[in-house]
Every structure is written in structure tokens, then in C-alpha cells.
N, C-alpha and C positions, 0 to 999 in steps of 0.2 A: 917597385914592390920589394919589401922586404921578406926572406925566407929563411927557414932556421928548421932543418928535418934533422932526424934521427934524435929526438927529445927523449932518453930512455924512461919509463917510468912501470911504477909499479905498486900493484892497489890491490884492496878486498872487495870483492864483491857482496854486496849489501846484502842480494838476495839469497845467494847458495851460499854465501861465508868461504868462497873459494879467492884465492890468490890470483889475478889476471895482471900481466907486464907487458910491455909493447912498447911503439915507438910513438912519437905525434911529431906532427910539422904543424910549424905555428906560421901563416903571413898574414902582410899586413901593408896597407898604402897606405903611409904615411902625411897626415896633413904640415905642424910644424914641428913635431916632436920626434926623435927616433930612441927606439930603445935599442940598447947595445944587445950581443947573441944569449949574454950568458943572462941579464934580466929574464927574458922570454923564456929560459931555461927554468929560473927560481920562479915566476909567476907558474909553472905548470908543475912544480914540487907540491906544495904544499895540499894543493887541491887532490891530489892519489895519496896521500898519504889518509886518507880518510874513509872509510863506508865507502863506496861510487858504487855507482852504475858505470859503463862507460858514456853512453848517450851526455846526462847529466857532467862527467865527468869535463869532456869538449865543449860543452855550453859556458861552461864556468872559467874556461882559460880564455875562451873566446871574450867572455862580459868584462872578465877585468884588465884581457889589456883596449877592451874596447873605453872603459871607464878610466882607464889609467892615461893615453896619450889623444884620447879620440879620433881615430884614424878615419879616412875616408872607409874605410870596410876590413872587416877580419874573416881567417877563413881557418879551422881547426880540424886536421885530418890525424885521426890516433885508428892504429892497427895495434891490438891487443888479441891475446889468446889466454884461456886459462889454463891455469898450472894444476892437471889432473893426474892425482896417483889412482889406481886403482889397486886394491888387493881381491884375491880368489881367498876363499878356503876350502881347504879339498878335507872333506869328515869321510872317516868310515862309516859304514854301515851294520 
């Protein structure tokens, strides 16, 4: 099995238009093809650079390296959080 964790990445969320960044680990049992660490890196770029969901997001690193080497199985774990400012305003009365 091959494993490649701490994928840093970082996306807008589609729904609230907030900014969410986190990690993904991407594996994979490989049939005859192996990708090198930093491939599996670029295939999980370009897909956050977009609108996401997260859900959505994992589905999609998963299809293409599942479409790109055809592995006996793939498995896509991404831990994200969003990046929330809050401001108060304090008015008089």
C-alpha cells in the first residue's frame, strides 16, 4: 500500500463562501502502475483550488487517481476546518 499524509490544501467553500485549509492523506494499492509522492500531491492541488464542498472535494482526488493508474482500491481522508473571523460591534445607545 502506498501512503502520502499531510497533503496541505486549501479551498472556498461553495456554500457560506468561507475559506477552509487542512490536510489529506491519499492511499492506494497499487496494481501495475505506481505514482511518485509528489504526483498524488499535484492531483489533490488543483481540485481545492475551486468552489468545494469537502465531501465532494475527497470524491474527486479519489476518481482521478482511481482513473489515472487503476489501483486495486483508493482511500481519501482530508481533515479541514474553516478559517472564521468574527467581528462584534459595540454601538452606543
Amino acid at each position: 500500500m502506498v501512503i502520502v499524509k499531510d497533503i496541505d490544501i486549501a479551498s472556498l467553500c461553495e456554500h457560506h463562501l468561507v475559506p477552509f485549509t487542512g490536510t489529506v492523506a491519499i492511499a492506494y494499492i497499487p496494481t501495475r502502475l505506481v505514482l511518485g509522492i509528489s504526483k498524488l500531491a499535484r492531483i489533490a492541488e488543483p481540485f481545492s483550488r475551486r468552489l468545494q464542498v469537502q465531501e465532494r472535494l475527497t470524491k474527486q482526488i479519489a476518481l482521478a487517481v482511481q482513473e489515472a493508474i487503476k489501483p486495486r482500491g483508493v482511500a481519501v481522508v482530508m481533515e479541514a476546518t474553516y478559517v472564521v473571523r468574527l467581528r462584534f460591534a459595540v454601538g452606543r445607545r
